[in-house]
VOTITOR-643833 format. One record per residue (C-alpha): x, y, z. Coordinates in steps of 0.02 Angstrom, whole numbers, plus 50000, padded with zeros to 5 digits. Example, Ala and Ser with C-alpha at 12.3 -4.5 7.8 and 13.67 -1.06 7.14 Angstrom:
2
506154977550390 506844994750357 
! end
This chain:
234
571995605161021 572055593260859 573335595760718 573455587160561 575095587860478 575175583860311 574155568160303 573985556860131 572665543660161 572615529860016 571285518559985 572115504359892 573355511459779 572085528459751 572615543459845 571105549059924 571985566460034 573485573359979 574545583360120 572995588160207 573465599360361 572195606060475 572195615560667 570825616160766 571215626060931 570125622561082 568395629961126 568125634360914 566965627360776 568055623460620 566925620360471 567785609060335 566905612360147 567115602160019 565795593959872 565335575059861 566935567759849 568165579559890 568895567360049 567835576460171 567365560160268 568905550260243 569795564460341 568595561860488 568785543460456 570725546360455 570875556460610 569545543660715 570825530260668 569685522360549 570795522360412 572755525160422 573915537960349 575295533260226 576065551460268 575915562360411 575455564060566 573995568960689 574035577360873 572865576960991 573215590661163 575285586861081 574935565961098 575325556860917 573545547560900 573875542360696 574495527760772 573155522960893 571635511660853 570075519360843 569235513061037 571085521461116 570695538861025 568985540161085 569635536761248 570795553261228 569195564261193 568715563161032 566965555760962 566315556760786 564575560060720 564415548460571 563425553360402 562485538860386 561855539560572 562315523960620 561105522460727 560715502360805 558885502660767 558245486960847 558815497261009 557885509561111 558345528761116 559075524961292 560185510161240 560815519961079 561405533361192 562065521461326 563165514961184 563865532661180 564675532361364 565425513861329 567015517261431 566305529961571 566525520161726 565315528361832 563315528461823 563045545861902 564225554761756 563175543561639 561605551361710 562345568561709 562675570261537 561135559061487 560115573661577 561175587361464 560715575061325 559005577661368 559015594661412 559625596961234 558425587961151 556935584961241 556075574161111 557205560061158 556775559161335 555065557761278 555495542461161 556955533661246 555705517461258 555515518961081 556365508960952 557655520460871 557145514160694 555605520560709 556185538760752 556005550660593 557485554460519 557715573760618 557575563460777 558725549960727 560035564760687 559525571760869 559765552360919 561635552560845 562345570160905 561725564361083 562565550061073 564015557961014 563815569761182 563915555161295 565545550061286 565935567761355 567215574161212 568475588361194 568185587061026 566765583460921 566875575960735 565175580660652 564995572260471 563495582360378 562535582760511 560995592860429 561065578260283 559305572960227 558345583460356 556875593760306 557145612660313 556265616360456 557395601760562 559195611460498 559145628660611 558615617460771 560175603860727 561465621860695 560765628160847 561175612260951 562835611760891 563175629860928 562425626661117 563765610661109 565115622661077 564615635061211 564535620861358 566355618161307 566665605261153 567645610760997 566725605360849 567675599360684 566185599960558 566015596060391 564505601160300 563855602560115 562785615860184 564155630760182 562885645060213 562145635560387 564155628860425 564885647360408 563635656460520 564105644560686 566025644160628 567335654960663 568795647460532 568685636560379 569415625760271 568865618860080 569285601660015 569395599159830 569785582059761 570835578259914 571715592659947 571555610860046 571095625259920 570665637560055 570875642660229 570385655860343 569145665860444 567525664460394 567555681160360 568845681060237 567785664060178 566405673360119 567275687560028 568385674159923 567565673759738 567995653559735 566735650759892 565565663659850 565135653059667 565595636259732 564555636059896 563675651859919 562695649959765 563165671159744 
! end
């Protein structure tokens, strides 16, 4: 479904990703690892169109989207979950999500997926009156994956989503995204949290100082030595 070929993404004169190639197949969760630093974001931020590639390329379903400003790729299917939220907070829950389905034409698929939203996470039916800058921080992660949902994606660009949540708030975000997956979106994630990212995922990839270390099924993930003291703490 999305392939990266070879991308190096500057900023300024500072290579930021060297020759990073990923493939994400449709229907799978592909969890990207990677410390502070390591480019994790600015490869989201590359493939969303944010930033441009001074090499390679990127495919969406075989269509060249390096090219393509950022509004024209989320109108081929993908949508991105940003770290820092990005939530508008002198908006209600209902507008914030609204925002989400910008280019949907029609108000009954609006509804629809607003009601999967909900379904999802029932908390923000409950608040969508509410300011969203008053919603804790769990529910203004909730808040942001929802949105996310309502543009109706193939694909799904998660940036750390369990980042700055309590403990008890990570299983029920994992969980969501797993239920995501099932109902059809493939899920590009990239986490900090490598023990929570591998149980949902089925392949992986680590990002060190811009560039791919490792690849492979999570499986063969856990058994390398490299992930084990890097991000399994073993």
């Amino acid at each position: 479904m999305l392939k990266v070929n070879g991308i190096t993404t500057c900023y300024g004169t500072v290579e930021i990703l060297r020759n990073v190639s990923l493939n994400i197949n449709k229907g799978e969760i592909v969890a990207l690892l990677g410390a502070n630093g390591a480019g994790k974001t600015t490869t989201l931020n590359t493939i969303i169109g944010l930033i441009k590639p001074t090499h390679g390329n990127i495919y969406l379903e075989n269509k060249r989207i390096d090219k393509m400003k950022t509004n024209e790729i989320i109108k081929m299917g993908i949508s991105m979950v940003m770290e820092n939220r990005g939530i508008f907070p002198d908006l209600n829950v209902l507008e914030n999500l609204r925002i989400g389905a910008l280019y949907e034409k029609y108000e009954k698929d609006i509804n629809k997926t607003l009601k999967e939203v909900y379904d999802l996470f029932p908390v923000l039916r409950e608040r969508e009156n509410q300011l969203a800058g008053t919603l804790s921080g769990g529910e203004q992660g909730m808040l942001t994956i929802g949105r996310g949902m309502m543009s109706k994606p193939k694909i799904m660009l998660l940036d750390e989503p369990s980042l700055g949540l309590a403990p008890m708030l990570v299983d029920g975000v994992f969980e969501a995204i797993k239920r995501i997956n099932n109902e059809g979106t493939t899920i590009l994630l990239v986490e900090q949290n490598a023990v929570k990212a591998l149980k949902i995922a089925s392949r992986g990839y680590v990002l060190q100082k811009g560039e791919i270390v490792i690849e492979g099924l999570v499986k063969e993930l856990k058994e390398s030595e490299v992930i084990k003291k890097a991000y399994l703490t073993i």
